[in-house]
C-alpha positions as CSV (number, residue, x, y, z in Angstrom):
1,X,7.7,-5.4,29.1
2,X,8.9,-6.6,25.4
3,X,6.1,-8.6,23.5
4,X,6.2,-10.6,20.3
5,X,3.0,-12.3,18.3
6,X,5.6,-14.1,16.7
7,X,4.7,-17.7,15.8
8,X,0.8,-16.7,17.0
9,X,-2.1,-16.9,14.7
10,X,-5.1,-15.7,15.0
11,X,-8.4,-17.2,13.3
12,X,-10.9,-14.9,14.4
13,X,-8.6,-11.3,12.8
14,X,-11.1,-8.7,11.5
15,X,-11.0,-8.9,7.3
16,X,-10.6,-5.8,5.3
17,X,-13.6,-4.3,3.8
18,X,-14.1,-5.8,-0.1
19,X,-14.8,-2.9,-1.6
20,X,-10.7,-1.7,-0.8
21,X,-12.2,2.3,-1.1
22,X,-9.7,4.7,0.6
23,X,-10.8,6.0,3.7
24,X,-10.2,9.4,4.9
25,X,-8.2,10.4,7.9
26,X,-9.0,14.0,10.3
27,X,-6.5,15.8,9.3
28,X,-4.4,16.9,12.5
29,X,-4.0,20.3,14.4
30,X,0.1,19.6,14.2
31,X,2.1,17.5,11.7
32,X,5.8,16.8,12.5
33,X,7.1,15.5,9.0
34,X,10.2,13.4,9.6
35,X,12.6,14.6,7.0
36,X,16.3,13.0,7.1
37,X,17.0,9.6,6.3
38,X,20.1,7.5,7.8
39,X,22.9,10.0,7.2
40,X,22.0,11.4,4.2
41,X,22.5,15.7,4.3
42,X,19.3,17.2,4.9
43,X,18.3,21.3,3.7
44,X,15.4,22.3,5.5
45,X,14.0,24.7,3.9
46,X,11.7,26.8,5.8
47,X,12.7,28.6,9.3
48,X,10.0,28.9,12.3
49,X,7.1,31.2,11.6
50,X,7.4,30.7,8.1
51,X,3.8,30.3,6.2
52,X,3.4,27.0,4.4
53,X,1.3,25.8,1.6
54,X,-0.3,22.5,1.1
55,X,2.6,20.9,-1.5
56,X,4.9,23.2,-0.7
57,X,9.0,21.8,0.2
58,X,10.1,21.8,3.1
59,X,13.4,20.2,3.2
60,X,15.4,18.1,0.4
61,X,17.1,14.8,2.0
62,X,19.2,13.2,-0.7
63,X,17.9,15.0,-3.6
64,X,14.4,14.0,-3.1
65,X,12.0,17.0,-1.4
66,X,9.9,16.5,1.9
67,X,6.4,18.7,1.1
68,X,3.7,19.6,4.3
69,X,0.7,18.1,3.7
70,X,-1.2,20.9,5.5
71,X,-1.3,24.8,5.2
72,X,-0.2,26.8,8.1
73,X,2.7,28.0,10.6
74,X,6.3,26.2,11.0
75,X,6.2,25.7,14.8
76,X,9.4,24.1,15.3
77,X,12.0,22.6,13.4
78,X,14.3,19.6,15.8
79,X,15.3,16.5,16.1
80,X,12.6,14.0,16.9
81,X,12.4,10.5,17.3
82,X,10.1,8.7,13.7
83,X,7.7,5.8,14.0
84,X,11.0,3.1,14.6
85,X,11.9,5.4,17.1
86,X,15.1,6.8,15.3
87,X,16.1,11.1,15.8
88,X,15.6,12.6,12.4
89,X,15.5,16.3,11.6
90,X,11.7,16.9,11.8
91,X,9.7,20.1,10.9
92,X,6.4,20.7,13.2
93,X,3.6,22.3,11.2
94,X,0.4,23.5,12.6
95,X,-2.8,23.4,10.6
96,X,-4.6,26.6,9.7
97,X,-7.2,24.2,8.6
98,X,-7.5,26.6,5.2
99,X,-6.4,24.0,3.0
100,X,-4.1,26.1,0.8
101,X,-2.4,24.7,-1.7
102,X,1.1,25.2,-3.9
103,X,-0.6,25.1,-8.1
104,X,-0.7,21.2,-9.4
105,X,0.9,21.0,-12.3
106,X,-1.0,18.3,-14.5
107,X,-0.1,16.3,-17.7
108,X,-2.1,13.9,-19.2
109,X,0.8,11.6,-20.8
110,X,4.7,11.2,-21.5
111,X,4.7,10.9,-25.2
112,X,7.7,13.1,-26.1
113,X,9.2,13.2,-22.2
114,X,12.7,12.2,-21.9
115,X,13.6,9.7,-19.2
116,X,15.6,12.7,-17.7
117,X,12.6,14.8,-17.3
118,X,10.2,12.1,-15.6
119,X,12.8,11.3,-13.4
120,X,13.5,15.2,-12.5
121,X,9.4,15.7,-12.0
122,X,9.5,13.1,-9.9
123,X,12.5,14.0,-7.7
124,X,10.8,16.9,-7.3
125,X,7.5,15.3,-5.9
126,X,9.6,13.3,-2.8
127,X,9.2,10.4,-4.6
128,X,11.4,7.5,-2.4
129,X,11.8,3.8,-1.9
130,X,12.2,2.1,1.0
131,X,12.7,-1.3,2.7
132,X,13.3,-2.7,5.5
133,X,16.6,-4.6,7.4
134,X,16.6,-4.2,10.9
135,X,15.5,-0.6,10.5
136,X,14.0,1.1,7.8
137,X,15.8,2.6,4.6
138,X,14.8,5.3,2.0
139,X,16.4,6.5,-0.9
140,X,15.3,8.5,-4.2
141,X,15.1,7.2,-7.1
142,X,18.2,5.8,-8.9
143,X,18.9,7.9,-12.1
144,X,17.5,6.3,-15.5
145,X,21.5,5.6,-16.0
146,X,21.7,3.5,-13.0
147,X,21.3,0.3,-15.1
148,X,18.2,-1.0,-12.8
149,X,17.4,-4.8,-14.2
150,X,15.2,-6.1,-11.4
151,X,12.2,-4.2,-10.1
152,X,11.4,-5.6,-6.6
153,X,7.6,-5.0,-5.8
154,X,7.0,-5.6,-1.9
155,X,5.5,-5.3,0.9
156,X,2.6,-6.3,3.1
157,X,-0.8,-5.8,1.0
158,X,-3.1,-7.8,3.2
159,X,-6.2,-7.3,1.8
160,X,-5.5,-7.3,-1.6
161,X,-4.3,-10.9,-1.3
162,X,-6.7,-12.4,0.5
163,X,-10.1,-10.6,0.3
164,X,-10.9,-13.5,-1.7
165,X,-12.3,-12.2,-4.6
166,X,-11.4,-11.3,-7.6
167,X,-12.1,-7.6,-7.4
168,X,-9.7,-5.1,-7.0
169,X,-9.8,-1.7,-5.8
170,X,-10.3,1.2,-8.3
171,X,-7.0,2.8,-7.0
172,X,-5.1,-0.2,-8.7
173,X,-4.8,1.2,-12.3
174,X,-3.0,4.0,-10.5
175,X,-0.7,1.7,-9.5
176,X,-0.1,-0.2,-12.8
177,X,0.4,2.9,-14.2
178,X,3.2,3.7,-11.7
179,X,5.0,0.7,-12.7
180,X,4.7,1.6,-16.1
181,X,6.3,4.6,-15.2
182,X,9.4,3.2,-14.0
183,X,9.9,1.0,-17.2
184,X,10.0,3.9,-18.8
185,X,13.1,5.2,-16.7
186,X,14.7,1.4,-16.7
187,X,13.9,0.0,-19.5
188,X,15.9,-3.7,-19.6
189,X,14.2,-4.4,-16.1
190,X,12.2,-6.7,-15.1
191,X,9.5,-7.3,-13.0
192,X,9.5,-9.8,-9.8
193,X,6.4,-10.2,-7.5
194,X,7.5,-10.7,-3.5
195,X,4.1,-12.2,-2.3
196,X,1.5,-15.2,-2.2
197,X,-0.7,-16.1,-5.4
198,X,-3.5,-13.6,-5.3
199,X,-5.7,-11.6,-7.8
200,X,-3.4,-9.1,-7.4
201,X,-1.0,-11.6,-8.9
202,X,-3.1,-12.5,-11.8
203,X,-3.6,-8.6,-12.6
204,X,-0.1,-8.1,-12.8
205,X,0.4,-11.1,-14.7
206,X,-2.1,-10.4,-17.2
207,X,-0.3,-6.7,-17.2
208,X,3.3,-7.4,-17.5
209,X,3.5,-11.5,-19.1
210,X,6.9,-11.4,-18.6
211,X,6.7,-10.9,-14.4
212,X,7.5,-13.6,-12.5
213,X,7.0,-14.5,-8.5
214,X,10.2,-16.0,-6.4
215,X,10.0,-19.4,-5.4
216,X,10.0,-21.3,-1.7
217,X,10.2,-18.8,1.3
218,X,11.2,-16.0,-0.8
219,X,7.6,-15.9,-1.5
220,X,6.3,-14.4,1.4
221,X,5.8,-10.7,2.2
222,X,6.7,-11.5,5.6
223,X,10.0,-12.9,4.4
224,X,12.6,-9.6,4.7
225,X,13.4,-7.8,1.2
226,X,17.4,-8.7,2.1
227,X,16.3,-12.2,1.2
228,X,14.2,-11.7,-1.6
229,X,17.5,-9.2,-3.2
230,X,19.7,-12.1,-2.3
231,X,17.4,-14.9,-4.0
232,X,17.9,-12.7,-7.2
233,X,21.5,-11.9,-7.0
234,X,22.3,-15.5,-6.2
235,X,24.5,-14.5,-3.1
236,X,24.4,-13.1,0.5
237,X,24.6,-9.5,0.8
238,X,25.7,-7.6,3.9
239,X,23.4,-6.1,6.4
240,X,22.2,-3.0,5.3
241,X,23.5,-2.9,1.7
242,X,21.7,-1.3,-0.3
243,X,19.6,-3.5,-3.2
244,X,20.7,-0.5,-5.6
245,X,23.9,-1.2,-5.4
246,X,23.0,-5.1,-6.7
247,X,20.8,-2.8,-9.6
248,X,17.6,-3.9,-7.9
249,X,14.6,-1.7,-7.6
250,X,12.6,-2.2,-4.7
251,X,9.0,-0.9,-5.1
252,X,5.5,-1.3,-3.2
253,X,2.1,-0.8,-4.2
254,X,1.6,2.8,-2.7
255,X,5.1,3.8,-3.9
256,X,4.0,2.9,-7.8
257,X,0.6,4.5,-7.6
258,X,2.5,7.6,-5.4
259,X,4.6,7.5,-8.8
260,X,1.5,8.2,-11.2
261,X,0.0,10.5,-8.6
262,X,3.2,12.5,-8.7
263,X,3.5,12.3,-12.4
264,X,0.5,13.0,-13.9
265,X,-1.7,14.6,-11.1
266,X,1.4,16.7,-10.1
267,X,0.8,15.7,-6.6
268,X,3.3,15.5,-4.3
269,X,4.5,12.7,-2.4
270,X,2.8,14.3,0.7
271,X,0.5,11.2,1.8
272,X,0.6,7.9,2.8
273,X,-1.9,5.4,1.7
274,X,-1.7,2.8,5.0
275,X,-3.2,-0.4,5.4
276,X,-4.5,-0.4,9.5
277,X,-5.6,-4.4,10.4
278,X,-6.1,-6.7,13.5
279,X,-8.3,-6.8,16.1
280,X,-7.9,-3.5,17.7
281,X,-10.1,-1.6,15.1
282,X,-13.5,-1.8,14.8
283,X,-13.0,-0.2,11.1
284,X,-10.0,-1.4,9.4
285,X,-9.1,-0.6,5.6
286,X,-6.7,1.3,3.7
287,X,-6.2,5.0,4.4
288,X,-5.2,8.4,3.1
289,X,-2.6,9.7,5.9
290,X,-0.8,12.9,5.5
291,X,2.8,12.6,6.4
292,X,3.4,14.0,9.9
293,X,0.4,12.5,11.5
294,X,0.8,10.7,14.9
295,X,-0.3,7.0,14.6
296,X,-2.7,7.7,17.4
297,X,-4.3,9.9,14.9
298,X,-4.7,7.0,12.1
299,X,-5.8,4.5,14.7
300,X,-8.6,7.2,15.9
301,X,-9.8,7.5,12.4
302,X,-9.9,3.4,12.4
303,X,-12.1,3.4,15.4
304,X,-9.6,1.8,17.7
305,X,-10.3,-0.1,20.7
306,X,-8.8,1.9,23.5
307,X,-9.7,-0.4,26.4
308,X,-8.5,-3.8,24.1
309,X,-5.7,-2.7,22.2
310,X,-2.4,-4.0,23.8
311,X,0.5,-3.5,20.5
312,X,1.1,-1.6,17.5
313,X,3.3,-2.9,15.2
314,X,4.3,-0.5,12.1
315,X,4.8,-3.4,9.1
316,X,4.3,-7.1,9.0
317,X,3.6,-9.2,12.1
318,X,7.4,-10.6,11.7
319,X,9.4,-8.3,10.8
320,X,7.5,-4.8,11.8
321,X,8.5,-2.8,14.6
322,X,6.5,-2.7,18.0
323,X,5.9,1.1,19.0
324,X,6.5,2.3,22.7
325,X,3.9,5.1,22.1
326,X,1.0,6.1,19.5
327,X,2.2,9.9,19.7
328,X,5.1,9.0,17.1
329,X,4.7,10.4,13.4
330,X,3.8,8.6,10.6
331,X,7.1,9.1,7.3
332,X,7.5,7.6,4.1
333,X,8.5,4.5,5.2
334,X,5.2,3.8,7.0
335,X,2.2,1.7,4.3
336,X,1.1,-1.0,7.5
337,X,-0.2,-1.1,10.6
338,X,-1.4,-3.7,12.9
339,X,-3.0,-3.7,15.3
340,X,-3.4,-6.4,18.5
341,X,-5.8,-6.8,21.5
342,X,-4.0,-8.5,25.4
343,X,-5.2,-11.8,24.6
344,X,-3.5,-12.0,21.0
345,X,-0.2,-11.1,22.7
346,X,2.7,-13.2,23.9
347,X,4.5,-11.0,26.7
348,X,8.2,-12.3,26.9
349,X,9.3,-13.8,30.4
350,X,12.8,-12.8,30.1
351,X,14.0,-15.2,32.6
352,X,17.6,-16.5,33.2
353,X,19.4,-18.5,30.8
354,X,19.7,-22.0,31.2
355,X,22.4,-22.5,28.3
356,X,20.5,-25.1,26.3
357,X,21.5,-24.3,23.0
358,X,18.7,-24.4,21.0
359,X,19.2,-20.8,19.7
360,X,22.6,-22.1,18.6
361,X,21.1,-24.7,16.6
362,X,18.2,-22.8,14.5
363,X,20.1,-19.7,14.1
364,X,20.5,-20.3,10.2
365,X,24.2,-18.1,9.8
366,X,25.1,-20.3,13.0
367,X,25.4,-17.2,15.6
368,X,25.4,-17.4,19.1
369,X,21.8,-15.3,19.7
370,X,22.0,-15.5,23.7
371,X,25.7,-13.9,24.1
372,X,25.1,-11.6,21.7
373,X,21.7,-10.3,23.3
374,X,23.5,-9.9,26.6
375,X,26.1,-7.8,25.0
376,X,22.9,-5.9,24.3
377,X,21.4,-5.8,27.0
378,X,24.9,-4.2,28.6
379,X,24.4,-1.5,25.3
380,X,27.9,-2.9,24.5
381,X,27.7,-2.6,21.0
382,X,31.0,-3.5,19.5
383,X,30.9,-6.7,21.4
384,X,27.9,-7.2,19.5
385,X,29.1,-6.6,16.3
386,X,32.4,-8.8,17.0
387,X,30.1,-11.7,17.6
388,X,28.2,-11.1,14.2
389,X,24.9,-9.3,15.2
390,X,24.8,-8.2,11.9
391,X,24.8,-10.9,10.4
392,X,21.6,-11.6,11.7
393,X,18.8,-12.1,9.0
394,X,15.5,-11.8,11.8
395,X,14.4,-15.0,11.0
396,X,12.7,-15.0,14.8
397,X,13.9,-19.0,15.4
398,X,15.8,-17.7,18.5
399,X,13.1,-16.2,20.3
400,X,10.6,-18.6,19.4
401,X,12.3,-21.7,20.8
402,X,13.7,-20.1,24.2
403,X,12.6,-22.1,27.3
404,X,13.4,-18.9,29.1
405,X,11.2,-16.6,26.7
406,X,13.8,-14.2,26.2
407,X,13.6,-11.0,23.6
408,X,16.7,-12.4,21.6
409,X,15.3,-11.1,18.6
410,X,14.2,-7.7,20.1
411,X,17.7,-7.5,21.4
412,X,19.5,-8.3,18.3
413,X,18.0,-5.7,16.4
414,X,18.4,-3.3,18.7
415,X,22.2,-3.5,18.5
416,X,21.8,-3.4,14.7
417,X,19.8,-0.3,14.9
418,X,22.2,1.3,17.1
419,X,25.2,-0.3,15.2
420,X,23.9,1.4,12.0
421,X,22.7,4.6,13.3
């Protein structure tokens, strides 16, 4: 059965820890370390049986390179489904448990680097940004040439915006540092904030004076980045276009302190720091997650609550993706999960439609939600698409108004998943 907390809020939802420290997760007997990206060409480069190294490549996916975060064996290299349920080229690694690692190469600044050699270091490392518009996108890093004017900072930080003090975790100046980083390689941009007034704000404020935050909705981590890159451009953009191409930068907190990491520790882009909320974890927090772990694995280390917890959902309440199954492997594109016990969630009733209209009249590009998710529910795809299904921003409206409590919005993204992939 499809369920949504869409439109529910809950009073009682376990806070995050003050202190923000990064826990620790197990690390696992296998890691299958989702590689290939949309339909970008992919060079795995190990072969079964080969011996791996903690840091050591794996595969390069659009110039960037994929690194196992474990020493040990290639088991198996195939196509497997990631977290949002989309095949990708996938190579399964099991953990000799030595630890071994490839040599760290350390600096301890960029005074006399050119712009082309931080950029090349950090290709090097996997570093990738990512967001999110119906599924998931990651690119590498645009060239320091790529005439970038707008870095995007995103993404669903939970407890750094409302812990409610004024603390902030030690790990932060990693992260200022990161951003730093990248105004070294684009030098005319500047730096907009997608998110609520917090103390993270004020930080970054106090930081970088010349940062600003968008206004109204935009303002909203919840809000998807496609809206936030259209607020800036000053025009709608169509589904799935890239905010590089409008020389937008997005970013997220564990991407710019994954940037310093990479730069000055020499580490590669091999974990995932993952914030893991809601009510079904006794321990939430952020965490350390080396790529290739199963979320099962993460929500173990968060002390889940096996006989409570009811949904997953990888990225914000809204616009996240519910999970079929915890056995799926955590990628790049992965820095939230929440977590939801059976009284917390609205299960869909899916009954028949009565032709009311209402989805008609909140859908805000004026689409007509209920054909098209029938179309969808058929797997017809092109219908779909002929009636505009991606044209779709998410908003949710559909869904939450229907008398008959049907997954419109479940079944509109679906076709634009399977439209794009």
């Amino acid at each position: 059965m499809i369920s949504s907390t869409f439109g529910k809020h809950d009073e009682k939802k376990q806070s995050v820890p003050h202190d923000l420290e990064i826990l620790p997760v197990t690390l696992p007997p296998v890691v299958r370390i989702p590689c290939q990206r949309q339909d970008l060409p992919c060079e795995v480069l190990v072969e079964p049986g080969t011996r791996v190294l903690r840091g050591q490549p794996v595969a390069v996916t659009g110039g960037a390179a994929v690194h196992s975060p474990v020493s040990g064996r290639v088991k198996q290299i195939a196509v497997m489904d990631n977290c949002e349920g989309v095949p990708a080229t996938t190579v399964v690694v099991e953990n000799d448990g030595l630890g071994e690692s490839v040599e760290l190469s350390k600096i301890t600044g960029i005074n006399g680097m050119t712009a082309a050699e931080i950029y090349e270091r950090l290709n090097a490392a996997g570093i990738v940004i990512t967001f999110v518009d119906g599924t998931t996108f990651v690119y590498g890093l645009p060239s320091p040439g790529a005439g970038i004017h707008t870095l995007l900072l995103h993404g669903w930080v939970g407890a750094l915006n409302g812990s409610g003090g004024e603390e902030l975790p030690p790990w932060f100046h990693e992260v200022i540092s990161g951003l730093r980083v990248l105004f070294t390689l684009y030098p005319e941009a500047g730096l907009v904030w997608h998110s609520h007034p917090s103390p993270t704000l004020k930080t970054l404020l106090s930081e970088f004076p010349k940062a600003r935050t968008l206004p109204g909705a935009g303002n909203s981590p919840d809000m998807p980045v496609k809206w936030a890159v259209e607020e800036i451009a000053g025009r709608p953009l169509e589904r799935g276009a890239s905010p590089l191409a409008e020389e937008i930068l997005p970013v997220t907190l564990q991407q710019a302190r994954a940037i310093h990491r990479a730069l000055f520790l020499g580490e590669p882009y091999m974990e995932q720091l993952i914030l893991v909320e809601g009510n079904g974890v006794r321990r939430p927090g952020y965490y350390q997650v080396p790529l290739g772990t199963d979320l099962g694995e993460v929500l173990i280390s968060a002390e889940v609550k096996e006989t409570e917890l009811a949904k997953v959902v990888v990225g914000c309440a809204l616009n996240g993706t519910s999970v079929p199954r915890l056995d799926l492997p955590v990628g790049k594109g992965v820095f939230s999960i929440l977590t939801f016990c059976e009284d917390e969630v609205f299960h869909y009733l899916d009954r028949a439609c009565i032709h009311c209209g209402r989805c008609y009249q909140v859908c805000q590009v004026k689409l007509l939600p209920q054909r098209i998710a029938a179309y969808a529910a058929r797997q017809n795809w092109e219908a779909a698409k002929v009636e505009g299904v991606l044209l779709c921003n998410e908003c949710g409206r559909c869904s939450y108004v229907c008398p008959a409590g049907k997954p419109l919005l479940q079944l509109l993204r679906l076709a634009k998943k399977m439209l794009v992939s």
